[in-house]
C-alpha positions in Angstrom: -43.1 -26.3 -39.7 -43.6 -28.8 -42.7 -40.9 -31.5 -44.1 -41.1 -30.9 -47.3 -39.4 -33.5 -50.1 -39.6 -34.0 -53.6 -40.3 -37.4 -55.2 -38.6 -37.4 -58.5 -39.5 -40.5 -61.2 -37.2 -41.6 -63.5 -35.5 -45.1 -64.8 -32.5 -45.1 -62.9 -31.7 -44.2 -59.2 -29.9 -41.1 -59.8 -31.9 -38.2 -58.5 -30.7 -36.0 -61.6 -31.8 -38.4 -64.3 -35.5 -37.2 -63.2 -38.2 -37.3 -65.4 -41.2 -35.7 -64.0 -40.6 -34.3 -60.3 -43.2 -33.9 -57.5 -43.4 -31.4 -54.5 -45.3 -32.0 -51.1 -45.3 -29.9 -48.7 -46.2 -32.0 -45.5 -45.2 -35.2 -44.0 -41.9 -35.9 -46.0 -40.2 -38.2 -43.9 -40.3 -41.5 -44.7 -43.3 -42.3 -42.7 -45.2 -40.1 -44.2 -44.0 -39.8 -48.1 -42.3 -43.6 -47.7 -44.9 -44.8 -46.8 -47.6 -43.0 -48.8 -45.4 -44.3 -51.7 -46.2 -47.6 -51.3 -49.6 -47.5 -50.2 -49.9 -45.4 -54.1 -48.4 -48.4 -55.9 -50.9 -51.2 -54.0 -53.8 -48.9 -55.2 -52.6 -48.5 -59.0 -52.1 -51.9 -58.8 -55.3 -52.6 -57.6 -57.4 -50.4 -60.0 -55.4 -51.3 -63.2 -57.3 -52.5 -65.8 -55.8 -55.9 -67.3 -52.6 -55.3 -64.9 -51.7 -52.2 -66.8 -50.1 -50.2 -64.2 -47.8 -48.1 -66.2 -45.0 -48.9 -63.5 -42.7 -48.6 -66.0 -43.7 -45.1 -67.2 -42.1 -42.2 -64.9 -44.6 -39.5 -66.5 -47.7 -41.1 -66.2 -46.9 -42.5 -63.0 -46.3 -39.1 -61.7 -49.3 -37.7 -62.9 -51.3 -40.8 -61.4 -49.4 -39.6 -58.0 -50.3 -36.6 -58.0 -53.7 -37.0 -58.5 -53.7 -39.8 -55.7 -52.3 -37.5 -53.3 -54.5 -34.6 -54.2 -57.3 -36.4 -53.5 -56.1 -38.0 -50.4 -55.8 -34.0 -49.0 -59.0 -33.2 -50.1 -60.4 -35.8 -47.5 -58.0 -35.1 -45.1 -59.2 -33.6 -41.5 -57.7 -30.8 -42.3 -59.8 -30.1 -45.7 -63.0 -31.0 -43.4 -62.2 -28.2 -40.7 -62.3 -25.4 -43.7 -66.0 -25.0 -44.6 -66.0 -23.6 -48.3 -62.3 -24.6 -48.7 -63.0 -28.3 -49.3 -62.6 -28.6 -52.9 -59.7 -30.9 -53.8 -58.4 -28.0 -55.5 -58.3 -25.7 -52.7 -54.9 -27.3 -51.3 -51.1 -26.6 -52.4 -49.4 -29.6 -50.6 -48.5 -31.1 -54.2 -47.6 -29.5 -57.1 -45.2 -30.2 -60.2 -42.0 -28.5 -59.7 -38.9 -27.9 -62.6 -36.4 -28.4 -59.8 -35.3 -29.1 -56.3 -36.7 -26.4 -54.1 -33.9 -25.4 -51.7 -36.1 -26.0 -48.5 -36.1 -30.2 -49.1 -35.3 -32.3 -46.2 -35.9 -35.4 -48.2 -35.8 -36.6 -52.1 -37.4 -39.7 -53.0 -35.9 -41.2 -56.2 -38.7 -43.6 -57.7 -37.1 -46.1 -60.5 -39.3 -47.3 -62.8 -38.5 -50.4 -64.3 -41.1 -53.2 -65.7 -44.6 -52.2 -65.6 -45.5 -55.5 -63.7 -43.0 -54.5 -61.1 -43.3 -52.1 -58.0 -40.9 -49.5 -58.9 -37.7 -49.3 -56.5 -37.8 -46.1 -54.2 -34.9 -44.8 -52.7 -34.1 -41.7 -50.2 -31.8 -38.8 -49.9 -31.0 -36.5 -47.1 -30.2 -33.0 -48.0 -27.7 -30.9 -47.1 -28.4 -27.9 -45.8 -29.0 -26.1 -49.2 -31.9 -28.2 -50.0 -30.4 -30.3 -52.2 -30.0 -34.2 -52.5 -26.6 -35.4 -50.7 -25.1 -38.4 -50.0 -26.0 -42.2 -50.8 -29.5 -42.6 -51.8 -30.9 -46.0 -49.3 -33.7 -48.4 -50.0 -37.1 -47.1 -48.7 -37.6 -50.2 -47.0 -34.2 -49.4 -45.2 -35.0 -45.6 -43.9 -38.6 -47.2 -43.2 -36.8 -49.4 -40.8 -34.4 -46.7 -39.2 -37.2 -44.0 -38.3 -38.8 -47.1 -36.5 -36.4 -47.5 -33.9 
């Protein structure tokens, strides 16, 4: 079975004021996602030409995503165990969705702010619709929690 999560993008922390929304269909939990979150902002910021991260951009930003995670898939052990079935292409463990999917067990709300800024993430449970509930908390914080 797969955790599955959404990572919507927007400018404030409110999971319905998304912008551009994300599906994965693997490794939701915040070691996984969380932390595949912020690994994706050290790269953008490390490939930016003249600091231009468009941090502050929830579209592009997303788009950048889900390039970076396609292409971390496609050289995945996984990919490599498929003869044939290797292109980065061949894969539908991220995809642009319209909504929240009512099989989520997390939503990561990214805020976009400054473009020299890492954008704040935040996490939701779900209930057991699917859906967002509760108070969204820090990455950092649920990072913490699923370590002890």
């Amino acid at each position: 079975m797969s955790t599955r999560c959404a990572i919507a993008f927007g400018h404030t922390k409110n999971h319905q004021d998304k912008l551009a929304l994300v599906y994965r269909h693997s490794d939701g939990y915040p070691n996984g996602a969380g932390a595949d979150l912020l690994k994706f902002f050290q790269d953008v910021k490390a490939c930016a030409k003249h600091g231009d991260t468009r941090f502050d951009d929830p579209t592009y930003l997303a788009a950048k995503f889900i390039i970076w995670l396609t292409l971390k898939y496609a050289n995945s052990e996984w990919h490599k165990r498929y003869p044939g079935e290797d292109h980065p292409l061949n894969q539908l463990g991220v995809g642009v969705i319209l909504d929240y999917p009512g099989d989520l067990e997390y939503v990561y709300v990214v805020v976009c702010g400054k473009r020299e800024n890492d954008p704040e993430v935040y996490v939701h449970n779900t209930d057991s619709e699917g859906s967002p509930s509760g108070e969204a908390i820090p990455l950092k914080q649920a990072l913490e929690e699923s370590m002890r």
